[in-house]
Each structure stands twice: as C-alpha cells, then as structure tokens.
N, C-alpha and C positions, 0 to 999 in steps of 0.2 A: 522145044520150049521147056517140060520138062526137066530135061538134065540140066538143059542149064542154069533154069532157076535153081536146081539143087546143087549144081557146080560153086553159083554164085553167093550165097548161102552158106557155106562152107567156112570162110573168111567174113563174110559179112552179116549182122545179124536182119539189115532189111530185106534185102532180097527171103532170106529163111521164115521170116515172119510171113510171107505175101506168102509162101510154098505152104507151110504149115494151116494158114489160112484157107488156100485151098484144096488141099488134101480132104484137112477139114469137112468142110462143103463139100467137096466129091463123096468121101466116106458116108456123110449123113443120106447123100441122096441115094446114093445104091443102099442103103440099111435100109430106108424107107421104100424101097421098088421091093426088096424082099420082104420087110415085114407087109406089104401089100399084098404081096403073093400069099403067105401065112394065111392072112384071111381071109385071101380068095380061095383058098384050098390048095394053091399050086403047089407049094413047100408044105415041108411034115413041119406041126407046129411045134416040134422042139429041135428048130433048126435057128442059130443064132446070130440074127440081120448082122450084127457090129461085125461077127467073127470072118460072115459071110463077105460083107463087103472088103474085109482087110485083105482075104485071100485074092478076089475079082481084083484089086488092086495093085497088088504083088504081084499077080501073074503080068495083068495089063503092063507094067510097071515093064517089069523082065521082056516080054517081049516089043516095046518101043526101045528098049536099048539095043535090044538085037537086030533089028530093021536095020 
C-alpha cells in the first residue's frame, strides 16, 4: 500500500497529500511511544523522539520495499 501511495504521489498531488498525512501520524506516534519511554526510564533522556522515529521509519520503510 505504501509504495504505491508514494508511486501515486509522484504525479499526483492527492494521493501525496493522503501519504504525507500519514507519515505524519505515523512519525508523531512512534515520537510519542519513545518520548514515553524517556519518562519511563527506558531511553537515555537526551535521546531524540522526532530523530528516533524518522530512523524506525526509514528502516521500516527499506525493508517493506525489500519483501
């Protein structure tokens, strides 16, 4: 689903908008599991939720294209 919203997207700016929307939403919620952890102790507290979630993203990311 994925790629091809980002396929579709490419050409088109509504499909990109829906992608970008949810990116969005995905990014904020893993920023918010991690800065949850921050205060639970699990992570060191100068670890950075945003920075965090873009990597978890990227990788997720790379490996659904690779499947």
């Amino acid at each position: 689903m994925w790629v091809e919203l980002g396929r579709g997207g490419v050409r088109d700016p509504a499909p990109r908008r829906v992608a970008n929307r949810l990116y969005e939403r995905y990014r904020n919620w893993l920023a918010s599991l991690v800065s949850d952890g921050i205060a639970a102790g699990e992570f060191d507290a100068d670890v950075d939720p945003a920075a965090v979630a873009d990597l978890a993203i990227s990788m997720l990311d790379g490996a659904g294209v690779r499947a």
